[in-house]
C-alpha positions as CSV (number, residue, x, y, z in Angstrom):
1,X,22.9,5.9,27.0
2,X,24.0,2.1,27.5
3,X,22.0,0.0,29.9
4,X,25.5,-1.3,30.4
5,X,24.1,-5.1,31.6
6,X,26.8,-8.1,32.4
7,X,27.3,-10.3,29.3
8,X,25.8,-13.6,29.4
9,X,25.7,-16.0,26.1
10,X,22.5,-18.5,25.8
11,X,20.2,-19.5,23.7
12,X,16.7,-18.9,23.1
13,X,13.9,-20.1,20.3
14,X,10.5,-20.2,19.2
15,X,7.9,-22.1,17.7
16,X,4.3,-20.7,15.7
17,X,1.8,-22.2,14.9
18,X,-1.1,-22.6,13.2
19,X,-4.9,-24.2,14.5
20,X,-4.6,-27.8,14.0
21,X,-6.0,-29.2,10.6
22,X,-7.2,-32.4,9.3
23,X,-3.9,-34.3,7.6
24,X,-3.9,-36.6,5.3
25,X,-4.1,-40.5,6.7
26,X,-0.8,-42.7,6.3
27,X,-0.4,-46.1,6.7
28,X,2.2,-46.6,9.6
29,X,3.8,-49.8,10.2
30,X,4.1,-51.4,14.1
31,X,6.9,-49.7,15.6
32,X,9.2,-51.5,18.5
33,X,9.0,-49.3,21.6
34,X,11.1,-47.0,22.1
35,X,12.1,-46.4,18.1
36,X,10.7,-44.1,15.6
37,X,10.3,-45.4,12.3
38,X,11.2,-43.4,8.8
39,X,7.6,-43.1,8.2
40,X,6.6,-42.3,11.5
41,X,9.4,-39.4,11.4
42,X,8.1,-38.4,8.3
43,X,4.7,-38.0,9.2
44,X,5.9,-35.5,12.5
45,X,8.2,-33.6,10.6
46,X,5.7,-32.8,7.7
47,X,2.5,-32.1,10.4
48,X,4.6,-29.9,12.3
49,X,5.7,-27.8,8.9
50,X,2.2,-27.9,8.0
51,X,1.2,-26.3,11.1
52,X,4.4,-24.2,12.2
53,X,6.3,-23.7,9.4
54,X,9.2,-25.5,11.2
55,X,11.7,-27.1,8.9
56,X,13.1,-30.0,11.2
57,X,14.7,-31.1,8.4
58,X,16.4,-34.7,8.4
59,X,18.7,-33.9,11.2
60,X,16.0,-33.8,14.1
61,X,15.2,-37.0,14.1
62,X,16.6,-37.8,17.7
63,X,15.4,-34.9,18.9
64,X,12.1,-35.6,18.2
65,X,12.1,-38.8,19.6
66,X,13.6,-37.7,22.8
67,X,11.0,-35.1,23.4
68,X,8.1,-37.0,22.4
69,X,8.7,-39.8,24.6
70,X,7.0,-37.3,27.3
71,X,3.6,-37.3,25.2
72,X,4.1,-41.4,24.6
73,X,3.8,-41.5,28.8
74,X,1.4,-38.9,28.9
75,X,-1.0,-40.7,26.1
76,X,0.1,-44.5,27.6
77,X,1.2,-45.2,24.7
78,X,4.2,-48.3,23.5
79,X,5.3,-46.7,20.4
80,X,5.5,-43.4,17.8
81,X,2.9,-45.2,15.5
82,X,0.7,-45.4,17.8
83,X,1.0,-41.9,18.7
84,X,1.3,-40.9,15.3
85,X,-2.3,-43.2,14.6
86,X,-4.1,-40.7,17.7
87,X,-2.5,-37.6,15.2
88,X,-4.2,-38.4,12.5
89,X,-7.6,-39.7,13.5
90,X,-8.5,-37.5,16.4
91,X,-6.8,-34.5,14.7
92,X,-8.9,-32.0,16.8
93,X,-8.4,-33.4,20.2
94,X,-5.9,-31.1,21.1
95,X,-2.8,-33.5,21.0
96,X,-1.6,-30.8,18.6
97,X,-1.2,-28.2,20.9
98,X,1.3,-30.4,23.4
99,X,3.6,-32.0,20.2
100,X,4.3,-28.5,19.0
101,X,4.9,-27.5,22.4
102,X,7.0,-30.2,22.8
103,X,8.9,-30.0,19.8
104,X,9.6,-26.0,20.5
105,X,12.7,-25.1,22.3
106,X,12.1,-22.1,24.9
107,X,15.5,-20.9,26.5
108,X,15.5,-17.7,27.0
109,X,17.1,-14.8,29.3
110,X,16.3,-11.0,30.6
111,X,17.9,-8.8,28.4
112,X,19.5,-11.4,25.6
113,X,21.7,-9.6,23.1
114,X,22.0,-6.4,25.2
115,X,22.6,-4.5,21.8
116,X,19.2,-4.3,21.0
117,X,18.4,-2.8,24.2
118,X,21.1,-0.4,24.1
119,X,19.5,0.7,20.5
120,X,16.0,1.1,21.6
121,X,17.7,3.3,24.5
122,X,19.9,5.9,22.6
123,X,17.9,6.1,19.3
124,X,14.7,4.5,19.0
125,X,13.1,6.0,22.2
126,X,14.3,8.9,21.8
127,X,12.7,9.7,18.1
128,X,9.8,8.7,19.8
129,X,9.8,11.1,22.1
130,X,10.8,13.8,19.6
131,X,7.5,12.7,17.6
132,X,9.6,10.5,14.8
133,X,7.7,7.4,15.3
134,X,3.8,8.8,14.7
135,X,2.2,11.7,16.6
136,X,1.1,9.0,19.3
137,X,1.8,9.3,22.6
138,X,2.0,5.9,23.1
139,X,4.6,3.4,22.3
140,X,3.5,0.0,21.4
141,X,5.8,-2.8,20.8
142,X,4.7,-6.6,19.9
143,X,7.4,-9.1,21.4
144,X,5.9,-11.9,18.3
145,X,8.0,-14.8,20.2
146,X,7.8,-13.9,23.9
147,X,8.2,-17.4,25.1
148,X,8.7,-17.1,29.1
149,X,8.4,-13.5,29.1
150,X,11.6,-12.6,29.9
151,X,11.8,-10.7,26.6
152,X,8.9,-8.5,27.4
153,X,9.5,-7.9,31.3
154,X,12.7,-7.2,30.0
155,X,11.7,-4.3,26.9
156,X,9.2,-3.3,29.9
157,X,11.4,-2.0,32.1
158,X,13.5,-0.3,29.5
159,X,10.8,1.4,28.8
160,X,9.9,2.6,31.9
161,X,13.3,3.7,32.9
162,X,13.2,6.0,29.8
163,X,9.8,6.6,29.6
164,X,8.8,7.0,33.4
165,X,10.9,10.4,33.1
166,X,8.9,11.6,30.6
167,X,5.7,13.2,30.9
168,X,3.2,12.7,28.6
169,X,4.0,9.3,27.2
170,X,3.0,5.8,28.1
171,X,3.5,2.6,26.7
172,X,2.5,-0.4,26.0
173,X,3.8,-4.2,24.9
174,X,1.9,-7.1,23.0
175,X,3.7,-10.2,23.9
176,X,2.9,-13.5,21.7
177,X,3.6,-17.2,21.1
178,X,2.8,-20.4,19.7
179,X,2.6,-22.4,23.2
180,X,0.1,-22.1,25.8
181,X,2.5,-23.8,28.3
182,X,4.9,-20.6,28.1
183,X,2.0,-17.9,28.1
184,X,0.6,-19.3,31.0
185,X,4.3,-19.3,32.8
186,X,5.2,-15.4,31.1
187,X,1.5,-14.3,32.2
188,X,2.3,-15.0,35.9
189,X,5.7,-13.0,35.3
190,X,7.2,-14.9,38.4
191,X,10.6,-15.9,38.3
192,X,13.6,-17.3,40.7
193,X,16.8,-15.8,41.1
194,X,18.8,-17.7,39.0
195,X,16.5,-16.6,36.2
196,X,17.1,-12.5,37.2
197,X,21.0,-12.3,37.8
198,X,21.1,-10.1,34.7
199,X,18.7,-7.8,36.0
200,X,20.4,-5.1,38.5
201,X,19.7,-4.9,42.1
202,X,18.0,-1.8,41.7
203,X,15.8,-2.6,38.8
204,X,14.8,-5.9,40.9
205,X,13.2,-3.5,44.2
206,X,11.4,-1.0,41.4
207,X,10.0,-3.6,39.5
208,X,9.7,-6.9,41.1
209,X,7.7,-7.7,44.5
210,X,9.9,-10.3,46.8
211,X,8.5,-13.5,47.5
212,X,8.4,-15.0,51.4
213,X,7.5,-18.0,52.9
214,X,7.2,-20.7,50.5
215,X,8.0,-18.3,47.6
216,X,11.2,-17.3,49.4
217,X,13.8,-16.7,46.5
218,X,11.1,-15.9,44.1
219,X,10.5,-12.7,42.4
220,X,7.4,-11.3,40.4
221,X,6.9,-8.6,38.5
222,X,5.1,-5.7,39.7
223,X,1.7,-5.1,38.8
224,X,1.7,-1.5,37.8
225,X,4.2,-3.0,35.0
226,X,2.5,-6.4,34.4
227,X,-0.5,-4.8,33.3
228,X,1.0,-3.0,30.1
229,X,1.4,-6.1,28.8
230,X,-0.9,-8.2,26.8
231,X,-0.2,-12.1,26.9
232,X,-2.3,-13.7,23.6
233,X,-1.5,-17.3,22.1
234,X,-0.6,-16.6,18.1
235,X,0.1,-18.1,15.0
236,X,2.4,-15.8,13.0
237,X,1.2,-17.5,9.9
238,X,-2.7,-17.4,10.4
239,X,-4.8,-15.8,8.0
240,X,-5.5,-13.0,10.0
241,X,-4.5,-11.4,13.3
242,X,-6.3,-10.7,16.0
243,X,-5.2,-7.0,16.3
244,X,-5.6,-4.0,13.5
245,X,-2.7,-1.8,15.4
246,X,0.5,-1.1,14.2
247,X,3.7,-0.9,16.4
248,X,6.5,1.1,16.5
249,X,8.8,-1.9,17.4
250,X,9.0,-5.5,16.5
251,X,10.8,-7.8,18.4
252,X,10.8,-11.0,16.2
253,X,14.6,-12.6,17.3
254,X,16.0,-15.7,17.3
255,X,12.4,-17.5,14.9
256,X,13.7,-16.9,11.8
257,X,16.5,-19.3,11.7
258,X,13.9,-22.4,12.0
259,X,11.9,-21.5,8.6
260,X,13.6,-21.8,5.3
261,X,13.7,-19.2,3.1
262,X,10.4,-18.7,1.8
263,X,9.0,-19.0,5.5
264,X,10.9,-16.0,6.4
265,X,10.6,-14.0,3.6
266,X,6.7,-14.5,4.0
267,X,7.1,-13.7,7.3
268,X,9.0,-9.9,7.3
269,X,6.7,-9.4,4.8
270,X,3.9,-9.6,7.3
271,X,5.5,-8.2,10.5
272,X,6.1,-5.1,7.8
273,X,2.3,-4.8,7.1
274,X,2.3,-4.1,11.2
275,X,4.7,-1.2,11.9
276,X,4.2,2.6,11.3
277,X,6.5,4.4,8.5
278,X,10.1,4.4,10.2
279,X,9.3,1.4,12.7
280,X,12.1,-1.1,13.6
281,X,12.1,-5.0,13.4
282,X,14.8,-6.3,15.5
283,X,15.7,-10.1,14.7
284,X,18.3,-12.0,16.4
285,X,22.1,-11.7,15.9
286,X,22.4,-15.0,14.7
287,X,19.8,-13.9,11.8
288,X,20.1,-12.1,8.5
289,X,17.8,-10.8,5.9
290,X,20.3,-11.2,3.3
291,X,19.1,-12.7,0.0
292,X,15.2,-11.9,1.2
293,X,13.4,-9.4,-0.8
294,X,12.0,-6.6,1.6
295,X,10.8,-3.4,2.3
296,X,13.2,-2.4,5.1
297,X,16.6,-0.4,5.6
298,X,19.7,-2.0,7.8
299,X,20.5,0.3,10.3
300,X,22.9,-1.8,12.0
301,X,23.4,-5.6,12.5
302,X,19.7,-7.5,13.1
303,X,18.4,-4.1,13.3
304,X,16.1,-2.9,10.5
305,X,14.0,0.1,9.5
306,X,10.4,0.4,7.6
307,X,11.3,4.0,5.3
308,X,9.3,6.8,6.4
């Protein structure tokens, strides 16, 4: 059964992180306002490797300077150096926390790439019901890179259109990501209409309460929904997670393409460790596992398998 949602073509990405770490000191030069040096670039790009695995690359370079220009207000700071000077000798201060989130992109939409959904609707859900995906009555799905939540809100109420009809199951969905700024916005699980028009009038009166007064043309998610979901800030390359449970469903879309190869054949390797025998990963459309050596079938396009 289709959800049968309106097309709508965006863009959505994540960043993860690790806990920040004491780098190397560099020499940095003085740096006119307003300009970021090649060593100062340097020094950004390889901290935020070291800590998310992001490869910015050579091409990011305005990019970075744009978006940092926030945290050069925010610190009172004249130039990158000197910003780059606070990195390294007050590594622990939490300055860390605010240059990953501002070098992350979150854009993201209720049900993006409506194939997926579709999927979980006519086959995945379905095994599970029939007892295909563990003897469990539960069905627990990590959303890895949840960013503003509409990912999550949005798996939730696929799941409780399909579930809620069927007796004996629940459900449950761990959402995570590397920015506290978009936990702390998905956790509210409010949202304005502009952000819902791919959500049908009839799924907005289930599952969403109506704001009034000064939260007129606002929208937040139910609580009987909201509290099947777990929000929890996580680095997809730490050592160890915080969790020992396996899921059913990984959502892991649209991450992928900002790692370089080894990063992302490190990382399916990981997310693998996580599922039951016969879970699914689901990665973005714009992503591929081609060329990376792992344990999983392809059922259909950016829709994988762990064998049984």
């Amino acid at each position: 059964m289709s959800l049968r949602l309106p097309k709508i073509i965006t863009h959505k990405s994540i960043a993860t992180a690790a806990a920040p770490t004491t780098i190397q000191k560099l020499p940095f030069g003085m740096t006119p306002k307003g300009k970021i040096t090649d060593q100062d670039y340097s020094f950004i790009r390889d901290l935020i490797y070291k800590e998310t695995r992001i490869n910015l690359g050579d091409s990011k370079r305005e990019l970075v300077s744009a978006r940092l220009g926030k945290r050069l207000r925010a610190n009172d700071m004249g130039s990158y150096t000197d910003y780059c000077q606070m990195l390294q000798s007050k590594p622990n201060s939490g300055e860390l926390y605010h240059l990953i989130d501002a070098i992350s992109t979150n854009h993201t939409f209720f049900f993006r790439e409506i194939n997926h959904f579709n999927y979980l609707n006519s086959h995945i859900l379905p095994s599970f019901v029939n007892g295909q995906l563990g003897a469990g009555k539960e069905l627990k799905i990590w959303s890895c890179a949840c960013s503003t939540g509409e990912e999550p809100y949005s798996l939730a109420i696929a799941l409780e259109e399909f579930l809620g009809k069927s007796q004996g199951h629940d459900w449950s969905i761990q959402c995570s990501d590397i920015s506290n700024r978009v936990l702390d916005f998905a956790s509210k699980g409010i949202y304005d209409r502009d952000r819902l028009k791919n959500v049908k009038d009839e799924w907005l009166k289930r599952y969403f309460q109506k704001g009034e007064k000064q939260m007129d043309g606002y929208f937040r998610v139910r609580p009987e929904i909201s509290r099947k979901l777990n929000f929890q800030r996580l680095n997809l390359f730490a050592p160890q997670f915080p969790w020992n449970q396996k899921f059913q469903v990984i959502f892991c879309r649209n991450v992928m393409i900002y790692f370089d190869r080894e990063t992302q054949q490190e990382l399916v390797g990981r997310l693998a460790r996580h599922l039951v025998p016969g879970g699914y990963l689901l990665i973005g459309h714009a992503e591929s596992l081609a060329g990376i050596r792992h344990p999983y079938t392809s059922i259909k396009p950016a829709i994988y398998q762990l064998p049984a």
